[in-house]
C-alpha positions as CSV (number, residue, x, y, z in Angstrom):
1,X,-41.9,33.3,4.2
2,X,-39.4,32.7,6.6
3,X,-41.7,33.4,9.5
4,X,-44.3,30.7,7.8
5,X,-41.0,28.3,7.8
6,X,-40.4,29.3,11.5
7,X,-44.2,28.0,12.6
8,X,-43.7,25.2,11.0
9,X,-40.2,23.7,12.5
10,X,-42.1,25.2,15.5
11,X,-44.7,22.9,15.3
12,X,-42.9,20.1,14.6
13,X,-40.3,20.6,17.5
14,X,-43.5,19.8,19.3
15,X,-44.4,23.2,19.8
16,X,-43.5,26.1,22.2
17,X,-43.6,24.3,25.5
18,X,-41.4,21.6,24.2
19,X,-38.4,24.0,23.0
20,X,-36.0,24.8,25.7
21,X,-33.5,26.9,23.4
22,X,-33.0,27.6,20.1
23,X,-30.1,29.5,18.2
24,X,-29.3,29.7,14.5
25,X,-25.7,28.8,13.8
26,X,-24.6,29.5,10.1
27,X,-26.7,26.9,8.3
28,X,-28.5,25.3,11.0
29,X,-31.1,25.5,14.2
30,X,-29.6,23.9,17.0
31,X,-32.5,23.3,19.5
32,X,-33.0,21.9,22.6
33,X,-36.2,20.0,23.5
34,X,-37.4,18.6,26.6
35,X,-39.3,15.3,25.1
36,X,-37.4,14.2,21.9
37,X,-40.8,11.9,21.5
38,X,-43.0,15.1,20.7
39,X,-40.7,15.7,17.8
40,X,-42.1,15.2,14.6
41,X,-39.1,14.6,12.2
42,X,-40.7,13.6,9.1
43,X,-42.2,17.6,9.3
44,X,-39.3,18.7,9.8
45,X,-37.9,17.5,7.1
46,X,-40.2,18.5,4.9
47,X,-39.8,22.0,6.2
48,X,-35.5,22.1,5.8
49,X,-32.9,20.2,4.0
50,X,-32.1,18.1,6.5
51,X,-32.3,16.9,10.4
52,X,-29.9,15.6,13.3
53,X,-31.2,14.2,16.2
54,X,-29.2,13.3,19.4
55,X,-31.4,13.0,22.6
56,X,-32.9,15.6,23.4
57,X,-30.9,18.1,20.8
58,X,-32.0,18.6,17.5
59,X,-30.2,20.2,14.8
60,X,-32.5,21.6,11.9
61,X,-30.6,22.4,8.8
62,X,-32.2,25.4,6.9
63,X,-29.7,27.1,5.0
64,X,-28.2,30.3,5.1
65,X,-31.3,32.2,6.5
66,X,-30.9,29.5,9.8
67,X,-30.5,33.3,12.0
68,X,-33.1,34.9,10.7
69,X,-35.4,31.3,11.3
70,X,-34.1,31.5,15.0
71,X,-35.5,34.7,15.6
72,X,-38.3,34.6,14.3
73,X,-39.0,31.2,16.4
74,X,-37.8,33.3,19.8
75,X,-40.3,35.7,18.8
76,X,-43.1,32.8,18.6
77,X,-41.8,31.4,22.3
């Protein structure tokens, strides 16, 4: 499942050429994206419980299984 939830944010980060870093920090994603515009945040908070958006960092908050989320995105880039 979580690699299903990992595709989605994915997606809506604007996909792989569009994510410049990701890392999983306790409850969150903290991403980095080079065109905030591609972002879709209305997907992405479908797919969490919540998003912050500051230029071109996004934070995705997914709960406790935000590491697991972070990997399996690395493994999608």
């Amino acid at each position: 499942m979580a690699d299903e939830k990992a595709g989605a944010i994915l997606a809506a980060l604007g996909g792989a050429g569009n994510v410049v870093e990701v890392e999983g920090c306790i409850t969150r994603l903290r991403t980095e994206v080079r065109d905030p515009a591609l972002v879709d945040e209305a997907a992405l908070k479908r797919s969490s419980h919540g998003v912050l958006m500051a230029g071109t960092v996004v934070q995705v908050v997914v709960g406790p299984e935000a590491d697991m989320i972070a990997d399996d995105i690395a493994d999608l880039l």
